[in-house]
N, CA, C and O atoms as a printed pandas DataFrame, in Angstrom:
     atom_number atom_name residue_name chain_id  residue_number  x_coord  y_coord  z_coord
0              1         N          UNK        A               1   91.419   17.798  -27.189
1              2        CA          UNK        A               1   91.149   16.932  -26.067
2              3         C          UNK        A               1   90.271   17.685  -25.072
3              4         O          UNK        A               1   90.777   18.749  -24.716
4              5         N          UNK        A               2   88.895   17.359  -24.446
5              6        CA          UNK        A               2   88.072   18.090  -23.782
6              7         C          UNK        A               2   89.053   17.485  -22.480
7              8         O          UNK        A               2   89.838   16.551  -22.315
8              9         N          UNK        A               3   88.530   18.549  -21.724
9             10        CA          UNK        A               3   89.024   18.215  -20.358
10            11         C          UNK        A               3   88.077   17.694  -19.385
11            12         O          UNK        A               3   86.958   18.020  -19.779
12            13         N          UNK        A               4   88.005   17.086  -18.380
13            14        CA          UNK        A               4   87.362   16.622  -17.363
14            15         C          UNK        A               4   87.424   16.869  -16.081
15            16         O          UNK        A               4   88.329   17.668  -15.842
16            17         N          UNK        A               5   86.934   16.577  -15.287
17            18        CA          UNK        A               5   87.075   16.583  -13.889
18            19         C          UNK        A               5   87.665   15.228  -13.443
19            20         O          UNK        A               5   88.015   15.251  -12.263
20            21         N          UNK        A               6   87.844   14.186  -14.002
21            22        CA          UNK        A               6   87.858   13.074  -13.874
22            23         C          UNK        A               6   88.848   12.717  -12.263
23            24         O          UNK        A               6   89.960   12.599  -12.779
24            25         N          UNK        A               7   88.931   12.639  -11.736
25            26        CA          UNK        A               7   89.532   12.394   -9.937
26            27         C          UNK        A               7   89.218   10.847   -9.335
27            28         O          UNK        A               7   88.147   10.270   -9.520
28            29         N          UNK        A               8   90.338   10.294   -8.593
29            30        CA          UNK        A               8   89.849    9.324   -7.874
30            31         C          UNK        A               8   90.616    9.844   -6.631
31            32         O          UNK        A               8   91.744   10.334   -6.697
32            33         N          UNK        A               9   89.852    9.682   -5.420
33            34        CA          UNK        A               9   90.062    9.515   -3.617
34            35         C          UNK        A               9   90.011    8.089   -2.956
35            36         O          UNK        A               9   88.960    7.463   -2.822
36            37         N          UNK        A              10   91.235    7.639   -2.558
37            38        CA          UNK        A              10   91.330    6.855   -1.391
38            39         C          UNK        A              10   91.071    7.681    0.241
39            40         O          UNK        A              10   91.733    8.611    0.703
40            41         N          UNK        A              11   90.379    7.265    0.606
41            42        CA          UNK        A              11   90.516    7.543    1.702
42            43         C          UNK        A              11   90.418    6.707    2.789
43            44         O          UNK        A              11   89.303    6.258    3.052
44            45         N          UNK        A              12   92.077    6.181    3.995
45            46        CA          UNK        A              12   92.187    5.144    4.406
46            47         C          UNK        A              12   92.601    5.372    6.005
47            48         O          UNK        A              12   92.778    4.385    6.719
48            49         N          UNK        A              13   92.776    7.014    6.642
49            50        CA          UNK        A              13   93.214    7.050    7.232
50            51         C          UNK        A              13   92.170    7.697    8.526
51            52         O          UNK        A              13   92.659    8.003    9.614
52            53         N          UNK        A              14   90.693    7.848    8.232
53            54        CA          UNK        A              14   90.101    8.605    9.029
54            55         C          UNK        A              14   89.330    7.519    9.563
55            56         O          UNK        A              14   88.217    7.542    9.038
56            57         N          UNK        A              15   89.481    6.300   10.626
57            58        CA          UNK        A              15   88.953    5.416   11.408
58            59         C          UNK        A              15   87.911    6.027   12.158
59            60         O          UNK        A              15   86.912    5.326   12.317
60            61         N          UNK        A              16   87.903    7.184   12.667
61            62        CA          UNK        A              16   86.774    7.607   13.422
62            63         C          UNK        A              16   86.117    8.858   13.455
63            64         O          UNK        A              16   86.372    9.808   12.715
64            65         N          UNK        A              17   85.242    8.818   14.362
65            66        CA          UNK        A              17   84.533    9.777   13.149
66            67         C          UNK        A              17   84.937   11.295   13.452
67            68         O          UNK        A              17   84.407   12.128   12.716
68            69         N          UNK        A              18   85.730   11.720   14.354
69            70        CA          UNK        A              18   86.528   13.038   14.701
70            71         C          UNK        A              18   87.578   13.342   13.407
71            72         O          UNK        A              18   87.870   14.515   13.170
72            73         N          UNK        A              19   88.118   12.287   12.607
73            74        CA          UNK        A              19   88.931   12.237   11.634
74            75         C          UNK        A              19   88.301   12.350   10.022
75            76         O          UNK        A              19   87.420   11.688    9.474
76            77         N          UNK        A              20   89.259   13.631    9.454
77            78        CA          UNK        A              20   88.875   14.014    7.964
78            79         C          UNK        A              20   90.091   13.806    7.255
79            80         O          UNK        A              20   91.182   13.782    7.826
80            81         N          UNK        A              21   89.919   13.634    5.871
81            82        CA          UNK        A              21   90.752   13.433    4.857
82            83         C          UNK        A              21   90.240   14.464    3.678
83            84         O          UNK        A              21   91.107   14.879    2.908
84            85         N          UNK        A              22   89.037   14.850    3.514
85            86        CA          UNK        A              22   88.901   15.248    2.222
86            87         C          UNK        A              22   87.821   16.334    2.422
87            88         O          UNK        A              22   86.969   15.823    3.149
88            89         N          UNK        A              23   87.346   18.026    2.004
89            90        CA          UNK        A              23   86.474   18.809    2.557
90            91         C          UNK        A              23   85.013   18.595    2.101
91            92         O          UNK        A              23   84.731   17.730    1.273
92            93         N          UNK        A              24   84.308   19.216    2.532
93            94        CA          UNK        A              24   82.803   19.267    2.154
94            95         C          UNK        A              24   82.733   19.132    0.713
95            96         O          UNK        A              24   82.055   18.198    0.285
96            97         N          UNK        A              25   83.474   20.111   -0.340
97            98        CA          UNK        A              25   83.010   20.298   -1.321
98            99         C          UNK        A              25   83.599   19.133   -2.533
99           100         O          UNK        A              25   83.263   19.131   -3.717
100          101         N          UNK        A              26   84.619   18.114   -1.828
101          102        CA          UNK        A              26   85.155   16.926   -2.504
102          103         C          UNK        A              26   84.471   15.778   -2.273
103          104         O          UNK        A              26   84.677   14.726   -2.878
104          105         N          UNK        A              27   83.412   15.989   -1.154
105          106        CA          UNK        A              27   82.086   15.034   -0.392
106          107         C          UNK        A              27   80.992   15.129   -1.369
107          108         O          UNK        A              27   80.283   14.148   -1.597
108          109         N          UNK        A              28   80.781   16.483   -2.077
109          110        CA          UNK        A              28   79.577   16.455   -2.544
110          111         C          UNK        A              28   79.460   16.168   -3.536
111          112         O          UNK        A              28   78.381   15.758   -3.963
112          113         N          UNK        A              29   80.837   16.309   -4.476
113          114        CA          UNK        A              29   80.855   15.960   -5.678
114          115         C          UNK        A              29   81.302   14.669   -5.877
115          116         O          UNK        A              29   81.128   14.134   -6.972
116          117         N          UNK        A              30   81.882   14.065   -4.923
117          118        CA          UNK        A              30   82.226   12.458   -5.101
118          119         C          UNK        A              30   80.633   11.635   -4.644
119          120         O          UNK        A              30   79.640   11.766   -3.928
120          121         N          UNK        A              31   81.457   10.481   -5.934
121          122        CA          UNK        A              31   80.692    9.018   -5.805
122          123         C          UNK        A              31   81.168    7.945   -4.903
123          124         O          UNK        A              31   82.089    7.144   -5.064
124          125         N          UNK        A              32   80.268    8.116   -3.830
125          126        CA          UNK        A              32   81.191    7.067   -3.096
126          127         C          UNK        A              32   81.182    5.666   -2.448
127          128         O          UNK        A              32   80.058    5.466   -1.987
128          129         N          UNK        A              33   81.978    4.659   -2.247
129          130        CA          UNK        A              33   81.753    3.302   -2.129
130          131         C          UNK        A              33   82.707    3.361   -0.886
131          132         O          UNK        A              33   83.597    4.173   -0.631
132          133         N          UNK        A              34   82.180    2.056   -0.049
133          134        CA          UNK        A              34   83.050    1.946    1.264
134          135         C          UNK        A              34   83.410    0.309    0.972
135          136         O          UNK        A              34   82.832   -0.510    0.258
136          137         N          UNK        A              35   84.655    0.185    1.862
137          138        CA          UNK        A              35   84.896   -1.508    1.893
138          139         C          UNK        A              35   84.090   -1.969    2.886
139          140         O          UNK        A              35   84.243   -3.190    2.933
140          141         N          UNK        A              36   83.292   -1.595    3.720
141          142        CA          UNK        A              36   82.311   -2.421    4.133
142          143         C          UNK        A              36   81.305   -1.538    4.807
143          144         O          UNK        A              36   81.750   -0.395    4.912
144          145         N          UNK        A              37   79.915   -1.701    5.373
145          146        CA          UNK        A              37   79.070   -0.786    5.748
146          147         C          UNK        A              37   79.847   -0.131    7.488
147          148         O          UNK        A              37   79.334    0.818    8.081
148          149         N          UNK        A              38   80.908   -0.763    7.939
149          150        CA          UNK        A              38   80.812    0.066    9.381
150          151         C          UNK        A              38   81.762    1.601    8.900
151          152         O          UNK        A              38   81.716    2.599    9.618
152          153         N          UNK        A              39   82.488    1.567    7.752
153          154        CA          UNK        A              39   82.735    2.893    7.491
154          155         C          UNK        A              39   81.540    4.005    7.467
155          156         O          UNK        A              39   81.747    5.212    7.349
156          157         N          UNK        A              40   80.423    3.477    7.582
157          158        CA          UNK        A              40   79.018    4.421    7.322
158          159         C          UNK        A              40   79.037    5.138    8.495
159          160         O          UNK        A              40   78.707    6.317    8.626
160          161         N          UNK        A              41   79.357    4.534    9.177
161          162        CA          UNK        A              41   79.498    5.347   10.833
162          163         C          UNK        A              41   80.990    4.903   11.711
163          164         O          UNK        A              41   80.800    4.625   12.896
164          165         N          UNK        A              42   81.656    4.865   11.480
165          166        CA          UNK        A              42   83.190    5.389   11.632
166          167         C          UNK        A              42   83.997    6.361   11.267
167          168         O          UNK        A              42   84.637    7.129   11.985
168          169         N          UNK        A              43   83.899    6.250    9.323
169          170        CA          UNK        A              43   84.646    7.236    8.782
170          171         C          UNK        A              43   84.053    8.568    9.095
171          172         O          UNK        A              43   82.837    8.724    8.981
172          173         N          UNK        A              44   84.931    9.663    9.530
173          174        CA          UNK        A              44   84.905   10.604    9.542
174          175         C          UNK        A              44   84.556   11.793    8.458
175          176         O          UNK        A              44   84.290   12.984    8.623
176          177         N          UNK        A              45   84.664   11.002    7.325
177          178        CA          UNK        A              45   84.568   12.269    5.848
178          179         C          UNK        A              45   82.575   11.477    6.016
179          180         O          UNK        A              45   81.569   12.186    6.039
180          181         N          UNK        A              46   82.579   10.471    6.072
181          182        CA          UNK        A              46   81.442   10.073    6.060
182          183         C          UNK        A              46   80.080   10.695    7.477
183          184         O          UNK        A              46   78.942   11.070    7.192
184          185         N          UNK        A              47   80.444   10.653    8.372
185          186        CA          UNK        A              47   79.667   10.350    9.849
186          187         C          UNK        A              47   79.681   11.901   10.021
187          188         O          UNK        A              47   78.802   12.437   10.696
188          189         N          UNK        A              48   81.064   12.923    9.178
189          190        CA          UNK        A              48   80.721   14.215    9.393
190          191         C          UNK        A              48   79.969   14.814    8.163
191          192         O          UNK        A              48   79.574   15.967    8.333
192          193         N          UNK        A              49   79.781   14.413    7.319
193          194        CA          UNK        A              49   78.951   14.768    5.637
194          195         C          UNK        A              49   77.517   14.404    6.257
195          196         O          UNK        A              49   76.512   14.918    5.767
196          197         N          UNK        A              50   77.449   13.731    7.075
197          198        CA          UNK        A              50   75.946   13.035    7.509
198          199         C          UNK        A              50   75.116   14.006    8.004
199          200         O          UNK        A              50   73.985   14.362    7.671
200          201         N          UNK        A              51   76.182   14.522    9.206
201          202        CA          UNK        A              51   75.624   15.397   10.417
202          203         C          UNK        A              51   75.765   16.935    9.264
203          204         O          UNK        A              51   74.728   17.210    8.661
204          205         N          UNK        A              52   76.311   17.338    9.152
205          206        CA          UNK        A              52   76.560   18.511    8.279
206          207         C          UNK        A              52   75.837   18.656    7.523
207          208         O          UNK        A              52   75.807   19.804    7.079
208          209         N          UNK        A              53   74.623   17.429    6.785
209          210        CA          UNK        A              53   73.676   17.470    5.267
210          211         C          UNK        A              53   74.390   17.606    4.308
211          212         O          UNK        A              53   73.765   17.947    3.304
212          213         N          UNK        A              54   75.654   17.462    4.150
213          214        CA          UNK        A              54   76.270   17.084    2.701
214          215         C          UNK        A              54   75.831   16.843    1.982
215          216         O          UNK        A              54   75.356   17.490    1.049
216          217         N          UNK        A              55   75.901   14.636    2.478
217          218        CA          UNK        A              55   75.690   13.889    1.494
218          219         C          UNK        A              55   74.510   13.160    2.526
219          220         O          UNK        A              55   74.788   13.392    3.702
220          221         N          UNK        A              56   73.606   12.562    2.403
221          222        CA          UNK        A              56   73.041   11.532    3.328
222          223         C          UNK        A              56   73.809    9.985    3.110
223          224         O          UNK        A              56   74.537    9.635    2.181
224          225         N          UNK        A              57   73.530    9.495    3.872
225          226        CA          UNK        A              57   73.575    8.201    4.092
226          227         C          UNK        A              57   73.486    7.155    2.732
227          228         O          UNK        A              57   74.414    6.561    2.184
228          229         N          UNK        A              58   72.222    7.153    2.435
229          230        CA          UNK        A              58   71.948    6.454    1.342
230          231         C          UNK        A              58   72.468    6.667   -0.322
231          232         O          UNK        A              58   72.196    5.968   -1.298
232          233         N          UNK        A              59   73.377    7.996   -0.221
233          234        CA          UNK        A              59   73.883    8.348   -1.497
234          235         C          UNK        A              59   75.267    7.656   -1.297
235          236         O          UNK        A              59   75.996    7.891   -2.261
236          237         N          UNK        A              60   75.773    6.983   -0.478
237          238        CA          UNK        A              60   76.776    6.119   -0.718
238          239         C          UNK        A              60   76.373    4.947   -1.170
239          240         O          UNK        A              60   75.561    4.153   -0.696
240          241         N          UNK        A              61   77.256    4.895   -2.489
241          242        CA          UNK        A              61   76.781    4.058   -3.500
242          243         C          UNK        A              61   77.084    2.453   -3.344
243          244         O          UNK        A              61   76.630    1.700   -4.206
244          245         N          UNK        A              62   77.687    2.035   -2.481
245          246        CA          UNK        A              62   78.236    0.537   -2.681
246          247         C          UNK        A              62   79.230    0.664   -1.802
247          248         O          UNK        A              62   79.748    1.655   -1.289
248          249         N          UNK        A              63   79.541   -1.182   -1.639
249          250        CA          UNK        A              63   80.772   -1.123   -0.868
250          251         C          UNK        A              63   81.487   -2.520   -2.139
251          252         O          UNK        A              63   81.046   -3.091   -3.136
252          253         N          UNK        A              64   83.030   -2.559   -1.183
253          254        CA          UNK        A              64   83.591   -3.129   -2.507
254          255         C          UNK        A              64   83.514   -4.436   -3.088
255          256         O          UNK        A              64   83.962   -4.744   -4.193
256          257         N          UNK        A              65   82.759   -5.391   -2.059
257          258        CA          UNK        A              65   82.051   -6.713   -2.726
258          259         C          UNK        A              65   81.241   -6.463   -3.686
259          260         O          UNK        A              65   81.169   -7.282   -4.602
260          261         N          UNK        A              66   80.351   -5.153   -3.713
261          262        CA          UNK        A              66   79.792   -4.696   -4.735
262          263         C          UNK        A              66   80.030   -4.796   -5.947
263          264         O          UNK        A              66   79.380   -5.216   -6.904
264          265         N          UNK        A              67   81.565   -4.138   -5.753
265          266        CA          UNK        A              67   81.994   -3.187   -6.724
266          267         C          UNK        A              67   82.889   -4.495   -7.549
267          268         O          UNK        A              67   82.869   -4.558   -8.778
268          269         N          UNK        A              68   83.689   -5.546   -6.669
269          270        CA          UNK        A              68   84.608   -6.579   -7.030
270          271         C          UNK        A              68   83.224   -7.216   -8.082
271          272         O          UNK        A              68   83.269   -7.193   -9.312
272          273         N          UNK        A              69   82.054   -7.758   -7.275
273          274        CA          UNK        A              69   80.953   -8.762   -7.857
274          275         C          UNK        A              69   80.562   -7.951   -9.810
275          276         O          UNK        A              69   80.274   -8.571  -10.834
276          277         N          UNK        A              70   80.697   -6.732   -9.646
277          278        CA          UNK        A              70   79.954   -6.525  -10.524
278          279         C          UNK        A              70   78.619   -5.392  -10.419
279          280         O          UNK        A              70   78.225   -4.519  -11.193
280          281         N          UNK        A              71   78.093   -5.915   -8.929
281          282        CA          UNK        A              71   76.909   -5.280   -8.614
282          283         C          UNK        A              71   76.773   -3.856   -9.062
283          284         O          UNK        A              71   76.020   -3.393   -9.919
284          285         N          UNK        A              72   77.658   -3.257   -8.304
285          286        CA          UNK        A              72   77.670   -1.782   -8.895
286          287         C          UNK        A              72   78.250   -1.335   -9.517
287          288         O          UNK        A              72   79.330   -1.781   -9.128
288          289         N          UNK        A              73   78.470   -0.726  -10.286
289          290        CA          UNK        A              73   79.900   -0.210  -11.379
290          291         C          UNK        A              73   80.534    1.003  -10.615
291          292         O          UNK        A              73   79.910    1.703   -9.816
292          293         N          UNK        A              74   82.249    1.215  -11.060
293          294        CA          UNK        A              74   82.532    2.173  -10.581
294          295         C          UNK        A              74   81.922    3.774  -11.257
295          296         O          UNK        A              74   80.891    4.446  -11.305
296          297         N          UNK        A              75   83.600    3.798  -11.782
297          298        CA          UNK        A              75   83.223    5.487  -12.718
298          299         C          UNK        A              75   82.320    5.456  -14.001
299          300         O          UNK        A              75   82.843    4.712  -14.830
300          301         N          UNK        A              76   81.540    5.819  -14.303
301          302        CA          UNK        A              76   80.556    5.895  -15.147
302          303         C          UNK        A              76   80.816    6.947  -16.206
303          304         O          UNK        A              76   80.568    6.625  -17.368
304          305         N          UNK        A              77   81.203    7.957  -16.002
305          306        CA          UNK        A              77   81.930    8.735  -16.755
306          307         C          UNK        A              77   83.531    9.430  -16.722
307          308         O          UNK        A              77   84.274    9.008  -15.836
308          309         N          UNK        A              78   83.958   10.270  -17.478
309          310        CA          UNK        A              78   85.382   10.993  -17.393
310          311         C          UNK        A              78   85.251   12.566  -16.435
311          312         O          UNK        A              78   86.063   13.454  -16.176
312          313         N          UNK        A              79   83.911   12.360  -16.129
313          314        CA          UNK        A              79   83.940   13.862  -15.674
314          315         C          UNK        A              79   83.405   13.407  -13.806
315          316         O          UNK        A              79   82.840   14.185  -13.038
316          317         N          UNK        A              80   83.753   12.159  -13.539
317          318        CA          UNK        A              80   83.425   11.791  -11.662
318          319         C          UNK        A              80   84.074   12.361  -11.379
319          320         O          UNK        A              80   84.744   13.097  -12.104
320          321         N          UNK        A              81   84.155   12.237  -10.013
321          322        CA          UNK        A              81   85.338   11.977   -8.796
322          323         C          UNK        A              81   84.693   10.540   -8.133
323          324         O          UNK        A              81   83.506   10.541   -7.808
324          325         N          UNK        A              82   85.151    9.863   -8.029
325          326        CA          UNK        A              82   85.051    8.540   -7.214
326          327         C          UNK        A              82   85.782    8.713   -5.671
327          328         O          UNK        A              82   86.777    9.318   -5.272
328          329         N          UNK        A              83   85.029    8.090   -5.203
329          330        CA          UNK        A              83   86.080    8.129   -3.644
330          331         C          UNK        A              83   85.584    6.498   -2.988
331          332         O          UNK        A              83   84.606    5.760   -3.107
332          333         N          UNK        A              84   87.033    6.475   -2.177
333          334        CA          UNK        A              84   86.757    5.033   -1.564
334          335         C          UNK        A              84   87.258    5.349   -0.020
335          336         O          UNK        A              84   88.042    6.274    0.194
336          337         N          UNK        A              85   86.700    4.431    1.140
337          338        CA          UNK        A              85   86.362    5.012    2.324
338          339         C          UNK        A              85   86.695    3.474    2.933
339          340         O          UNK        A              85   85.961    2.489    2.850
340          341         N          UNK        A              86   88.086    3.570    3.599
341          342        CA          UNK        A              86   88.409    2.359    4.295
342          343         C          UNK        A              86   88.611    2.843    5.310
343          344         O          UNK        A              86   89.252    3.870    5.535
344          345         N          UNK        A              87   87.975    2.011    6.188
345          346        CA          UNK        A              87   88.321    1.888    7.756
346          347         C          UNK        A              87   88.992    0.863    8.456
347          348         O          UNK        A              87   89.470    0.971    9.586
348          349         N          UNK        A              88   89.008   -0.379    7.558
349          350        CA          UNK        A              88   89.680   -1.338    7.913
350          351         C          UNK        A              88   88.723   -2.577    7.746
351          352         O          UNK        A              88   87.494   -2.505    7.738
352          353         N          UNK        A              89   89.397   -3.614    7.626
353          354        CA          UNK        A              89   88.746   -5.114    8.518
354          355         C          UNK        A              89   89.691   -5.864    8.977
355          356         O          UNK        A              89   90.813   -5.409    8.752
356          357         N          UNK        A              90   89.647   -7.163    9.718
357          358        CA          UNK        A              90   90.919   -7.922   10.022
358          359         C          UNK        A              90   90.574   -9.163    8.834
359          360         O          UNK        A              90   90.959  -10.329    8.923
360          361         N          UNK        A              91   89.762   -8.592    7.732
361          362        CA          UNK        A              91   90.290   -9.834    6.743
362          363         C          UNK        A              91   91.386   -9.125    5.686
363          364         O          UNK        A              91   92.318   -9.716    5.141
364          365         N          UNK        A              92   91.150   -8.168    5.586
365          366        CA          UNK        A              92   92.292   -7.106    4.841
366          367         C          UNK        A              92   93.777   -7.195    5.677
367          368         O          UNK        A              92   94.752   -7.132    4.928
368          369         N          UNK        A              93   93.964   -7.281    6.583
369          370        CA          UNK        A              93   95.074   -7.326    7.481
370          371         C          UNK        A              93   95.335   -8.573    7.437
371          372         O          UNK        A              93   96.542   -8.789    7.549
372          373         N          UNK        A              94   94.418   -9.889    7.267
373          374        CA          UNK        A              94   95.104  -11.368    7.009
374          375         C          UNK        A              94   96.015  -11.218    6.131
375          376         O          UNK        A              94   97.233  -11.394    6.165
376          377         N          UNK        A              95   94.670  -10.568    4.628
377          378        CA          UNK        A              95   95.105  -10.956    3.442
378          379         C          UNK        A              95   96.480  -10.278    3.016
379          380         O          UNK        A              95   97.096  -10.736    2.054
380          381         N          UNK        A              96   97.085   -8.905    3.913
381          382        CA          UNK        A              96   98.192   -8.308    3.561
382          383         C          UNK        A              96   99.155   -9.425    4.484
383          384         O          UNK        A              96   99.851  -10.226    3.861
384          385         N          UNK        A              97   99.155   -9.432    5.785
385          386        CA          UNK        A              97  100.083  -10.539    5.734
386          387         C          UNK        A              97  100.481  -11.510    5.406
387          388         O          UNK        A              97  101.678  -11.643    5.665
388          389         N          UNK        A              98   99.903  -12.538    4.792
389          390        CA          UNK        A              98   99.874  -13.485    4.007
390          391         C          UNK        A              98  100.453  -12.905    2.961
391          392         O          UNK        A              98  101.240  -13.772    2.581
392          393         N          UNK        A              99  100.550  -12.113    2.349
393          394        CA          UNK        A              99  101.242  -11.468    0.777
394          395         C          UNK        A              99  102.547  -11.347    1.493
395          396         O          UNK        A              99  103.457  -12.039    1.033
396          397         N          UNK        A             100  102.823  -10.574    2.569
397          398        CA          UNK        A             100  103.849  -10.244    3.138
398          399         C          UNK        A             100  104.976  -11.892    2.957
399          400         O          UNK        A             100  105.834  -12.299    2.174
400          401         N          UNK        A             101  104.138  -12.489    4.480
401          402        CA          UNK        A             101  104.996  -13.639    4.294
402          403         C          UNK        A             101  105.259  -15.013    2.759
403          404         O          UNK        A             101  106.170  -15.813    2.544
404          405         N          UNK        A             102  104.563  -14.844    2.353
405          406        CA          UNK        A             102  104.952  -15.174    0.959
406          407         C          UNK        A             102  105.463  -14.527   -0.135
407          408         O          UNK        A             102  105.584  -14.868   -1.312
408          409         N          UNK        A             103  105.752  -13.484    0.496
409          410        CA          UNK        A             103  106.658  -12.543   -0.715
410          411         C          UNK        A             103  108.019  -12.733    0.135
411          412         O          UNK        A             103  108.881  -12.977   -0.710
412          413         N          UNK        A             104  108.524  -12.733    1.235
413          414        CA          UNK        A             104  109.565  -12.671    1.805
414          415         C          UNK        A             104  110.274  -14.615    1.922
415          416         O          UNK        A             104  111.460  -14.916    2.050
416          417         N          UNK        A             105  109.224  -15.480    1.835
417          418        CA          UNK        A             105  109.587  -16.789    1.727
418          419         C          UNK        A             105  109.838  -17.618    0.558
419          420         O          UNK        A             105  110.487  -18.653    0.412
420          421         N          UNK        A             106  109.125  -16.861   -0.275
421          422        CA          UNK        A             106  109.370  -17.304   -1.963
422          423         C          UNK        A             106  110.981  -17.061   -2.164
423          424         O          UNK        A             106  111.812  -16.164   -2.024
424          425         N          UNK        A             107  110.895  -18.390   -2.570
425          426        CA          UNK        A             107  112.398  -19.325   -3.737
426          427         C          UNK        A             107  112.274  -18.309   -5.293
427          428         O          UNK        A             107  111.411  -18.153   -6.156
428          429         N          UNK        A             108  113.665  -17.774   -5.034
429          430        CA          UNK        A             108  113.846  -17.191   -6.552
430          431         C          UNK        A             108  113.964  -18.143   -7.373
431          432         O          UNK        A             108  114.111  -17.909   -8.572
């Protein structure tokens, strides 16, 4: 069995851009997609990879309408790291409450 690098990163907790989750050298080697473009300048692993010359801007690959549509594909091989870069929206926060209250109101 060859081995890989193969890795996936959520990253959901760095809203601004003073805030990190993951170092330089997990920035450079990840592929990365955001759930929507204001993580481009919010997230912190992002807005500080920018200023630092990491990664630029434009090497973030997609966001996840992208990625849901088809448009972009995720992992391409066994040897990525993928990373995903949420900052939030309030349609994500509908759509979890709504699961919420219909998981707690549903008839066994």
């Amino acid at each position: 069995m060859a081995k890989t690098d193969e890795a996936h990163l959520d990253l959901v907790g760095s809203y601004k851009p003073s805030m990190r989750e993951c170092d330089d050298e997990a920035t450079r080697r990840g592929r990365f997609f955001v759930d929507n473009e204001v993580a481009k300048v919010e997230a912190g692993e992002l807005v500080g990879a920018f200023e630092r010359g990491v990664i630029k801007e434009d090497e973030v690959e997609g966001d996840l309408v992208e990625l849901i549509k088809g448009v972009k594909s995720g992992r391409k091989d066994g040897n990525e790291i993928t990373v995903f870069v949420m900052v939030g929206s309030a349609v994500v926060d509908l759509l979890n409450a709504q699961l919420a209250y219909e998981t707690i109101t549903a008839k066994p």
